[in-house]
C-alpha positions in Angstrom: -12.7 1.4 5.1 -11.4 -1.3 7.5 -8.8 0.5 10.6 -7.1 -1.1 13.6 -5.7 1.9 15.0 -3.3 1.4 17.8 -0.8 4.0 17.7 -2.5 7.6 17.8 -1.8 10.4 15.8 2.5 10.7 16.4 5.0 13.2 14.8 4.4 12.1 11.4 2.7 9.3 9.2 4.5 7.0 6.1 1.7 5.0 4.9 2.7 1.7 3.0 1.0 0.2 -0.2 0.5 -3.7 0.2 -0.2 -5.7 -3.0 1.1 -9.7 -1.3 4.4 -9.4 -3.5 7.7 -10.0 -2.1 8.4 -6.4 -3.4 5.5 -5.0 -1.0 6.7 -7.1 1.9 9.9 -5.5 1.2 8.4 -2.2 1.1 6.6 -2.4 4.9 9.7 -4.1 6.2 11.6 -0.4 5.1 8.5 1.6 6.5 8.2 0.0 9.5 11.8 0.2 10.1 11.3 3.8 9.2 8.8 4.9 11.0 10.3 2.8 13.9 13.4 4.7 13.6 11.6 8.3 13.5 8.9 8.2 16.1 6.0 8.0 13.0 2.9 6.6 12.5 2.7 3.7 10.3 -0.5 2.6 8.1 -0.3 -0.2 6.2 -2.9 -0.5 3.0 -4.4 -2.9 0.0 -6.7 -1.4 -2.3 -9.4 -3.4 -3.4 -10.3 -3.0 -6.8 -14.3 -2.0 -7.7 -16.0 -5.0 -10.3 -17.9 -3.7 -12.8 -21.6 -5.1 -12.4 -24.6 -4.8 -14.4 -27.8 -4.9 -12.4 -30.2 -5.0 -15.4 -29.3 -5.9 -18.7 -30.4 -2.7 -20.2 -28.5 -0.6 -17.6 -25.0 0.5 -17.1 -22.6 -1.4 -15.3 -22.0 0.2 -11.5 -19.1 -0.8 -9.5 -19.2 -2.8 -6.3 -16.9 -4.4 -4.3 -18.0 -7.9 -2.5 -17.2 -8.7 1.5 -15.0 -11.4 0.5 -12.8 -9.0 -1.4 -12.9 -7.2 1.5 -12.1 -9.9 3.7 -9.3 -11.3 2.0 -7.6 -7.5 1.7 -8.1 -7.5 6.0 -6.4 -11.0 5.9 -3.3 -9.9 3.4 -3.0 -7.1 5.9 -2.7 -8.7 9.0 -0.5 -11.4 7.5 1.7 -9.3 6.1 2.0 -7.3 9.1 2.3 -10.3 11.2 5.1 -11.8 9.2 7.3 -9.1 10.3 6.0 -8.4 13.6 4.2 -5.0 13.0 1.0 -6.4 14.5 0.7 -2.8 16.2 0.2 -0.6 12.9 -3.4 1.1 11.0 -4.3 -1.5 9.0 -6.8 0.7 6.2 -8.4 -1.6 3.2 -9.5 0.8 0.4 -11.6 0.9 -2.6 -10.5 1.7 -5.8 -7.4 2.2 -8.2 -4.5 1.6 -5.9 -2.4 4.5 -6.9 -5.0 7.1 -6.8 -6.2 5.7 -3.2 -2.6 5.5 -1.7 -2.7 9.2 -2.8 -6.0 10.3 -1.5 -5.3 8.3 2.2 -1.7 10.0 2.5 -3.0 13.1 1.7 -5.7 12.3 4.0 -3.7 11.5 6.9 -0.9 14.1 6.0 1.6 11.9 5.4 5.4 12.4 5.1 5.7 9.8 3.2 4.1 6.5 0.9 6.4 3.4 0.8 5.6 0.9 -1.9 7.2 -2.1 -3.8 7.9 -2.2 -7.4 7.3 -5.3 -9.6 9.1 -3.5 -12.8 7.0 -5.0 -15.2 6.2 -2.3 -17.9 8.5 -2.3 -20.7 8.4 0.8 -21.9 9.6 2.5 -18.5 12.3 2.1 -16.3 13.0 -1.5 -15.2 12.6 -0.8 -11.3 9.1 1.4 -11.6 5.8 -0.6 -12.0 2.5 1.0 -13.3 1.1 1.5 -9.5 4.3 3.2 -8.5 4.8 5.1 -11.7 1.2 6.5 -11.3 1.6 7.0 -7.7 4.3 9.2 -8.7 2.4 11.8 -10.3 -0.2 11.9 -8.1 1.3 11.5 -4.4 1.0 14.9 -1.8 4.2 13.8 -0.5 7.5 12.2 -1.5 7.4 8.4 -2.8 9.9 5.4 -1.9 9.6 2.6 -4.2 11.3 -0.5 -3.0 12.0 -2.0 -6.6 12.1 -6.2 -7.4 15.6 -6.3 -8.2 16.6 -5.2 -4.7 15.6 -8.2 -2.7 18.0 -10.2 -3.4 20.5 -7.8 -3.2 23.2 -8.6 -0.3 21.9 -6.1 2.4 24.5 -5.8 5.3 22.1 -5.7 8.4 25.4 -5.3 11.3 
């Protein structure tokens, strides 16, 4: 797991789900402003999903994750973060299914609360809950904002 703490351990702790959609940029936009505005702790994360690999042909696959991947989840991160000037926040890359990660790091780190974005795109659910957020959900120690697709365009008053 990559970190770059810089702001210790504060009142509280919202930890934000990164994916590179404009729905997650959304989503740390909102938790930085949140945690901003309440004196928390802010962690921003990308989960790296595990390849399966088979090592001999006769054995079962394992799963590994490759330094690139790694890499390229630091370099979302810090983009990401840089983009809206939160250069300052826990930066964690982790390995695995992303809502079942999110979960375990918040629950972790005792966090108030998990921000993510939403791209909507299962049909048979609601139209603003994607399959990360909906199984985030269920499996989240602490409440769950989901910054849905539909809302960035929405005509925000920022005054």
């Amino acid at each position: 797991m990559f970190s770059a703490r810089a702001n210790g351990g504060g009142a509280g702790v919202i930890v934000c789900g990164i994916d590179g959609s404009r729905a997650s940029r959304e989503a740390l936009r909102t938790a930085g402003r949140l945690s901003g505005g309440l004196g928390f702790s802010l962690v921003a994360a990308h989960a790296v999903a595990p390849v399966a690999l088979r090592v001999k042909p006769w054995a079962s696959p394992e799963a590994s994750t490759s330094v690139d991947e790694i890499a390229a989840g630091e370099d979302l991160l810090q983009r990401e973060c840089s983009a809206l000037g939160l250069d300052g926040v826990e930066r964690e890359v982790l390995i695995g299914r992303p809502a079942e990660r999110l979960a375990e790091l918040a629950d972790e780190l005792g966090a108030e609360l998990i921000v993510v974005g939403s791209r909507g795109r299962r049909p048979h659910q609601a139209p603003l809950v994607g399959s990360v957020s909906s199984e985030l959900l269920g499996l989240a120690p602490c409440p769950v904002l989901v910054y849905p697709a539909r809302a960035i365009d929405w005509p925000w008053d920022e005054s």
